[in-house]
N, C-alpha and C positions, 0 to 999 in steps of 0.2 A: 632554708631552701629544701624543698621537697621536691623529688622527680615524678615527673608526668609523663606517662605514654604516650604518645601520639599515633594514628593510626591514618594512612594516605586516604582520603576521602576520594571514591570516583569523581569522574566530573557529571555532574547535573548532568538530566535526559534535557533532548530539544524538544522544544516547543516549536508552535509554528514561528513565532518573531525571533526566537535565536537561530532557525535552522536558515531562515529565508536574512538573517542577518549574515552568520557562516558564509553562507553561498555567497553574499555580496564579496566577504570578505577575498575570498576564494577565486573570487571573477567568475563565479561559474554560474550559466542564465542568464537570464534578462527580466526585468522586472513582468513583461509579462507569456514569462515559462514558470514564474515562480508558484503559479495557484494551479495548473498542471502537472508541477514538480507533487505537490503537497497531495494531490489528486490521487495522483498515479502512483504511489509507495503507499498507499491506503488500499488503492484498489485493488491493487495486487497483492496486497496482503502478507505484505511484506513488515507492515508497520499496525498497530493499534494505538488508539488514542486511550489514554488512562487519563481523570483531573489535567486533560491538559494536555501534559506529555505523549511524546512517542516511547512507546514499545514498540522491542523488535520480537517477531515473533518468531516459530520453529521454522518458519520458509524462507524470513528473513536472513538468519543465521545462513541456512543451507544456500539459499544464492549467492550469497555475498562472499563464502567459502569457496565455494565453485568457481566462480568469476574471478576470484584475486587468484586462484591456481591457475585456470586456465587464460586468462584475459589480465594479467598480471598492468598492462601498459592503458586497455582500456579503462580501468578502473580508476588509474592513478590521478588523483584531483590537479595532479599539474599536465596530464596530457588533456583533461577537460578543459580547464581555462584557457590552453593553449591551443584548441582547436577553434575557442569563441573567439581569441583574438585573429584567428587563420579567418574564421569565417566575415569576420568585421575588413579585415585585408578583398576580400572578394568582393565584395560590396562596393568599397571605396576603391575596387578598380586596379587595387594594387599586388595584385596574385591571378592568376588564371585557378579555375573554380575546378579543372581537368587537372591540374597536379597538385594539388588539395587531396584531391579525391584518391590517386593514383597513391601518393602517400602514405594514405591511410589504410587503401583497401591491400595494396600488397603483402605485409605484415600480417592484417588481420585476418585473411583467408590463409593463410596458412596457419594463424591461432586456431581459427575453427576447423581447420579441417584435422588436426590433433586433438583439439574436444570431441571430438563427433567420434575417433575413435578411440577414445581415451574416459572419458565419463561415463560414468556410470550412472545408471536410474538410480534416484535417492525416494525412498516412498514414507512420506511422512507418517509416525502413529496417529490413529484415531483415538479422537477424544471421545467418551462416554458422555453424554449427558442423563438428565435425569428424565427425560422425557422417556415413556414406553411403547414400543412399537404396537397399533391398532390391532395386525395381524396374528402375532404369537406373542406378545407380552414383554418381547429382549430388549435393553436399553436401546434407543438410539444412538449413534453415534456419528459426529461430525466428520465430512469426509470433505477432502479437497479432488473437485470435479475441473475438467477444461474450464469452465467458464465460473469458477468459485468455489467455494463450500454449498454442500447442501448435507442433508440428513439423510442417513441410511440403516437398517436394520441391522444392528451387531451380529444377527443368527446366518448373515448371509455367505455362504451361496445357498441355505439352504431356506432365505425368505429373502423376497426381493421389493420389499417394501423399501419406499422413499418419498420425502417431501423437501419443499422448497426449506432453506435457513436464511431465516429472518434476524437479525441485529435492533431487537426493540429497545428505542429512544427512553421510553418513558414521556413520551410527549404526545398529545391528543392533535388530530389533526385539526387547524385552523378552518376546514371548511366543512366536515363532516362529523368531526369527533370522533374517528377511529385512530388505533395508536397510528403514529409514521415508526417508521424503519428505515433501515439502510439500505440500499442495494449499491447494483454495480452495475453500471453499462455496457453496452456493447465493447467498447474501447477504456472495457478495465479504468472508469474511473466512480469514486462516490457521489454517491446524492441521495437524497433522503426523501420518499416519497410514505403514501399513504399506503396500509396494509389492507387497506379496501378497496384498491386498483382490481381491475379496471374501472366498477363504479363510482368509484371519485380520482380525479388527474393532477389532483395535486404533487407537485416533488417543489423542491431547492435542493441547489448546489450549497449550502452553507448549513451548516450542522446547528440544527434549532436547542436551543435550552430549555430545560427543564421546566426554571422559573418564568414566570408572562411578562411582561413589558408592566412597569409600574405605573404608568402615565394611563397608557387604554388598554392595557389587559390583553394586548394583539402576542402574535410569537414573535419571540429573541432569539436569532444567531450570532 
């Protein structure tokens, strides 16, 4: 007999079919919040997709830190479920929809109103990328703006150069042949449209693949 180390293995990252199974498991959603759920922890960028998986990323972290201090009870996966099954009670007639509400909102205004003065601004590092700035030559650098990321001049405040940030697919667009990219909508969610909008209108909500369809060569999400 020879002895062997063993070392606690994490648990696997989620994918979309284990995260939207979890949630089943959880009671938390409804089959169709589920593609909205998957939408909106993207779009907010909260999350990045690697082969597959969810990554969390630095915003990630920092909300979900924030939230379990200050929103301690909001967060808690058994007060989620247990508001689906409050709100399934209102529906089927058997709760008043006004003390549901009263519930919930007494407790949590007084969480927020201890956040509000209690948190502090958290300001994420910029990322450098390798691209160079048109105007004086300084790396660009990835900045988290209200409505996303975009790109801005590392030299700044003393160049105030900036461009949109694109999330290129590696995938030629189905109707014109320029790459798609990612974006993000009004209401913080993805889809994946062409980088030669406005002259071509193409987008999906479904994240296209690399490889073509083997049958007619069309696009695979």
């Amino acid at each position: 007999l020879f002895p062997e180390q063993h070392f606690t293995q994490p648990p696997p990252r989620f994918t979309e079919a284990t995260l939207i199974k979890m949630l089943e498991q959880w009671g938390i959603g409804r089959p169709s919040t589920y593609a909205p759920i998957l939408s909106t922890i993207q779009g907010r960028e909260y999350v990045t997709k690697t082969k597959g998986s969810f990554q969390p990323t630095e915003l990630g972290f920092v909300v979900n830190d924030l939230l379990s201090q200050y929103f301690p009870d909001i967060v808690d996966i058994n007060f989620t479920a247990r508001m689906e099954e409050e709100l399934d009670e209102i529906v089927s007639e058997n709760r008043e929809w006004v003390h549901v509400v009263q519930d919930f909102y007494t407790p949590f205004e007084k969480s927020l109103q201890n956040a509000t003065q209690l948190m502090e601004k958290v300001k994420l590092p910029d990322e450098l990328t390798e691209e160079v700035c048109p105007e004086c030559g300084k790396p660009l650098a990835i900045k988290m703006g209200r409505y996303g990321k975009f790109l801005a001049c590392s030299g700044y405040p003393g160049c105030k150069y900036t461009k949109s940030y694109q999330v290129k697919l590696g995938v030629n667009c189905p109707e014109c042949g320029s790459e798609l990219v990612e974006r993000i909508s009004r209401k913080k969610r993805v889809f994946y449209g062409c980088s030669n909008y406005p002259n071509c209108q193409f987008a999906t909500n479904f994240k296209p693949l690399p490889q073509p369809c083997p049958k007619c060569g069309g696009l695979l999400t």
